[in-house]
C-alpha positions as CSV (number, residue, x, y, z in Angstrom):
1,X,-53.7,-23.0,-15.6
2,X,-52.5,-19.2,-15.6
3,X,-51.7,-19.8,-11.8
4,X,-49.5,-22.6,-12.5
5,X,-47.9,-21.0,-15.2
6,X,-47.5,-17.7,-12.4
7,X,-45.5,-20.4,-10.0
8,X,-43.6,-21.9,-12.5
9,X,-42.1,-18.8,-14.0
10,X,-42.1,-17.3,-10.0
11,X,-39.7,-20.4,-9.6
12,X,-37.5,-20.3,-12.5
13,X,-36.8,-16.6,-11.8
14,X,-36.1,-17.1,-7.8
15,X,-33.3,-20.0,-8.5
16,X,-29.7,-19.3,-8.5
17,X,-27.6,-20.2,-11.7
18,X,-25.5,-23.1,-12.0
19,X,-21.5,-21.4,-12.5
20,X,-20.4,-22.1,-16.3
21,X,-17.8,-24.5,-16.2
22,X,-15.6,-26.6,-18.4
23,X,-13.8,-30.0,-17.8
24,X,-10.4,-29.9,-17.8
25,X,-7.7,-31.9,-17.2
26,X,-5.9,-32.1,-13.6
27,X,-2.0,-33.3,-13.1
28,X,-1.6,-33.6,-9.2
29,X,2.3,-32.1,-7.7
30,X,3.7,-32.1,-4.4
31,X,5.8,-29.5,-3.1
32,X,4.5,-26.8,-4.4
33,X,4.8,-23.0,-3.8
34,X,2.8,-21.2,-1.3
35,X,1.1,-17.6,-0.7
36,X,-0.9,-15.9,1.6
37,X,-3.3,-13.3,0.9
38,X,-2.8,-9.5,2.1
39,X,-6.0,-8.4,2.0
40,X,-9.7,-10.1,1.3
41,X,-10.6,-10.4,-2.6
42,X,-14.1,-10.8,-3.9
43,X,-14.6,-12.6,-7.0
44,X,-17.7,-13.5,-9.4
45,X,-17.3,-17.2,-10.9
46,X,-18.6,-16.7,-14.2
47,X,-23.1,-17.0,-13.8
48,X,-21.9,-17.5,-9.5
49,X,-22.3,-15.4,-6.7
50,X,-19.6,-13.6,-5.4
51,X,-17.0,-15.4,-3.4
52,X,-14.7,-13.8,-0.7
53,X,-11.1,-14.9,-0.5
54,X,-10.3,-14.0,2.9
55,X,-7.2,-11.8,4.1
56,X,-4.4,-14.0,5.7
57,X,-5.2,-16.9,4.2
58,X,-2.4,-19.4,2.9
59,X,-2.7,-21.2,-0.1
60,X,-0.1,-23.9,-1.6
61,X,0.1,-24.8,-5.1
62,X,-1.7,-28.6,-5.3
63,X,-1.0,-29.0,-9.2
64,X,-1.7,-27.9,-12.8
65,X,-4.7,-27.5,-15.1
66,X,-4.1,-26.5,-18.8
67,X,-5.4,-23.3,-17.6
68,X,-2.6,-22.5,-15.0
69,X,-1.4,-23.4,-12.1
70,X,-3.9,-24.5,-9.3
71,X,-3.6,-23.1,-5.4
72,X,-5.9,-24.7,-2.5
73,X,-6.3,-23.4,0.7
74,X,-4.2,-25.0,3.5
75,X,-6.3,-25.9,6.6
76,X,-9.8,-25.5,5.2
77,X,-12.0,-25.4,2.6
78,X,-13.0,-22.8,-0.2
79,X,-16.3,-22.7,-1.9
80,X,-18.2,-21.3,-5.0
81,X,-21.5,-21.7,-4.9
82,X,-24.9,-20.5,-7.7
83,X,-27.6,-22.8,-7.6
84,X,-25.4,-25.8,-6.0
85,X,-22.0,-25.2,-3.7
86,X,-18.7,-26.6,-5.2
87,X,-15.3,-26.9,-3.7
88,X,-12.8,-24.8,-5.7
89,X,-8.9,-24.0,-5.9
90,X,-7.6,-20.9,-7.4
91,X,-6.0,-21.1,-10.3
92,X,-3.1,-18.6,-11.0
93,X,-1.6,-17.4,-13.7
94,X,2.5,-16.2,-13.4
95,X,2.1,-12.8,-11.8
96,X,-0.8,-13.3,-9.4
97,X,-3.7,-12.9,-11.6
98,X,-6.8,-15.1,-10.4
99,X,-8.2,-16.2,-13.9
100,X,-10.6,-19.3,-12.5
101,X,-11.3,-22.4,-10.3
102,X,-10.8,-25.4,-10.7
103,X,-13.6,-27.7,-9.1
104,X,-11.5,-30.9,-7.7
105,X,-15.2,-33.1,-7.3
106,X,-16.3,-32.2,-11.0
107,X,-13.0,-31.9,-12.3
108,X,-14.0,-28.6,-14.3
109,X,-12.8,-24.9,-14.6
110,X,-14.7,-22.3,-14.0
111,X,-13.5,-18.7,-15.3
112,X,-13.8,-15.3,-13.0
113,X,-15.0,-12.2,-14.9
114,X,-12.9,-10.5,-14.4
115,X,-9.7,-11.6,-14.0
116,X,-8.5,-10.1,-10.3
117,X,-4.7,-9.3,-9.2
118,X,-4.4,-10.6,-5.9
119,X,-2.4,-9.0,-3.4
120,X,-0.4,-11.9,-2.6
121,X,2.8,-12.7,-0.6
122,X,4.6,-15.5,-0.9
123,X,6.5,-17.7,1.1
Protein backbone atom coordinates (compact mmCIF):
# COMPACT_ATOMS: atom_id res chain seq x y z
CA UNK A 1 0.00 0.00 0.00
CA UNK A 2 2.78 2.64 1.14
CA UNK A 3 4.49 1.82 -2.28
CA UNK A 4 1.47 2.71 -4.16
CA UNK A 5 0.83 5.61 -2.36
CA UNK A 6 4.91 6.47 -3.03
CA UNK A 7 3.99 6.17 -7.07
CA UNK A 8 0.97 7.91 -6.88
CA UNK A 9 2.19 11.07 -5.26
CA UNK A 10 5.77 10.50 -7.41
CA UNK A 11 3.23 10.95 -10.41
CA UNK A 12 1.10 13.74 -9.33
CA UNK A 13 4.26 15.72 -8.58
CA UNK A 14 6.22 14.89 -12.02
CA UNK A 15 3.04 16.11 -14.23
CA UNK A 16 2.93 19.37 -15.87
CA UNK A 17 -0.11 21.80 -15.03
CA UNK A 18 -2.87 22.39 -17.25
CA UNK A 19 -2.55 26.62 -18.15
CA UNK A 20 -5.66 28.39 -16.35
CA UNK A 21 -7.90 29.54 -18.86
CA UNK A 22 -11.24 31.09 -19.27
CA UNK A 23 -13.83 30.88 -22.23
CA UNK A 24 -14.36 33.77 -23.94
CA UNK A 25 -16.01 34.98 -26.69
CA UNK A 26 -14.26 35.23 -30.33
CA UNK A 27 -15.57 37.80 -33.23
CA UNK A 28 -13.51 36.79 -36.49
CA UNK A 29 -12.15 40.22 -38.85
CA UNK A 30 -10.32 40.38 -42.01
CA UNK A 31 -7.99 42.84 -42.79
CA UNK A 32 -6.39 43.35 -39.97
CA UNK A 33 -3.16 45.14 -38.84
CA UNK A 34 0.05 43.49 -38.77
CA UNK A 35 3.52 43.44 -36.72
CA UNK A 36 6.61 41.84 -36.60
CA UNK A 37 8.65 41.22 -33.62
CA UNK A 38 12.15 42.92 -33.01
CA UNK A 39 13.53 40.74 -30.81
CA UNK A 40 12.43 37.14 -29.17
CA UNK A 41 10.05 37.48 -25.95
CA UNK A 42 9.53 34.81 -23.38
CA UNK A 43 6.31 34.56 -21.68
CA UNK A 44 4.72 32.34 -18.76
CA UNK A 45 0.91 31.56 -19.62
CA UNK A 46 -0.47 31.67 -16.29
CA UNK A 47 0.26 27.69 -14.44
CA UNK A 48 2.34 27.09 -18.34
CA UNK A 49 5.69 26.78 -19.23
CA UNK A 50 7.38 29.43 -20.69
CA UNK A 51 6.77 30.19 -24.32
CA UNK A 52 9.22 31.99 -26.79
CA UNK A 53 7.88 34.44 -29.27
CA UNK A 54 10.58 34.41 -31.75
CA UNK A 55 12.37 37.61 -33.25
CA UNK A 56 11.22 38.42 -36.83
CA UNK A 57 8.14 36.98 -36.67
CA UNK A 58 4.95 38.62 -38.35
CA UNK A 59 1.80 38.49 -36.73
CA UNK A 60 -1.65 39.95 -38.25
CA UNK A 61 -4.50 40.85 -36.29
CA UNK A 62 -7.23 37.70 -36.92
CA UNK A 63 -10.11 39.29 -34.64
CA UNK A 64 -11.31 40.36 -31.20
CA UNK A 65 -11.84 38.76 -27.76
CA UNK A 66 -13.44 40.89 -24.97
CA UNK A 67 -10.10 40.83 -23.71
CA UNK A 68 -8.39 42.69 -26.65
CA UNK A 69 -7.51 42.44 -29.83
CA UNK A 70 -6.16 38.93 -30.97
CA UNK A 71 -2.76 38.54 -33.40
CA UNK A 72 -1.84 34.98 -34.98
CA UNK A 73 1.24 34.22 -36.51
CA UNK A 74 1.34 34.36 -40.41
CA UNK A 75 2.91 31.28 -41.94
CA UNK A 76 2.96 28.94 -38.89
CA UNK A 77 1.87 28.00 -35.79
CA UNK A 78 2.29 29.21 -32.14
CA UNK A 79 1.97 26.99 -29.12
CA UNK A 80 1.52 27.07 -25.27
CA UNK A 81 1.85 24.08 -23.78
CA UNK A 82 1.68 22.68 -19.49
CA UNK A 83 0.45 19.35 -19.16
CA UNK A 84 -1.31 19.32 -22.79
CA UNK A 85 -0.06 21.73 -25.98
CA UNK A 86 -2.62 24.39 -27.27
CA UNK A 87 -2.58 26.56 -30.30
CA UNK A 88 -2.63 30.24 -29.19
CA UNK A 89 -2.81 33.88 -30.62
CA UNK A 90 -1.59 36.83 -28.85
CA UNK A 91 -3.84 39.01 -27.66
CA UNK A 92 -2.86 42.74 -27.50
CA UNK A 93 -3.79 45.44 -25.75
CA UNK A 94 -3.42 49.32 -27.61
CA UNK A 95 0.29 50.00 -26.99
CA UNK A 96 1.85 46.58 -27.50
CA UNK A 97 1.30 45.02 -24.22
CA UNK A 98 0.92 41.09 -24.48
CA UNK A 99 -1.87 40.49 -21.67
CA UNK A 100 -2.89 36.74 -22.87
CA UNK A 101 -3.82 34.03 -25.50
CA UNK A 102 -6.49 33.16 -26.84
CA UNK A 103 -6.75 29.38 -27.60
CA UNK A 104 -8.76 29.14 -31.18
CA UNK A 105 -9.50 25.05 -30.56
CA UNK A 106 -10.91 25.70 -26.85
CA UNK A 107 -12.06 28.99 -27.45
CA UNK A 108 -10.58 30.26 -24.05
CA UNK A 109 -8.14 33.02 -22.82
CA UNK A 110 -5.37 32.38 -21.04
CA UNK A 111 -3.67 35.41 -19.04
CA UNK A 112 0.41 35.94 -19.06
CA UNK A 113 1.85 36.89 -15.65
CA UNK A 114 3.08 39.28 -16.29
CA UNK A 115 1.89 41.36 -18.81
CA UNK A 116 5.13 41.85 -21.38
CA UNK A 117 5.68 45.07 -23.78
CA UNK A 118 6.65 43.68 -26.89
CA UNK A 119 9.13 45.27 -29.06
CA UNK A 120 7.00 45.40 -31.94
CA UNK A 121 7.05 47.02 -35.39
CA UNK A 122 4.34 47.38 -37.41
CA UNK A 123 3.57 47.39 -40.86
Amino acid sequence: MKCAYALSLALLVGCASEIQRSPTQFTASTGGSTFVLAQDVTVRPTLGDPATLKSGSTWVRVGQVPEGPVYAIKNDVFMVRGRNAHEAQCVVADGGKLIGFFLPVERAFVPVDPQVQLPINRK
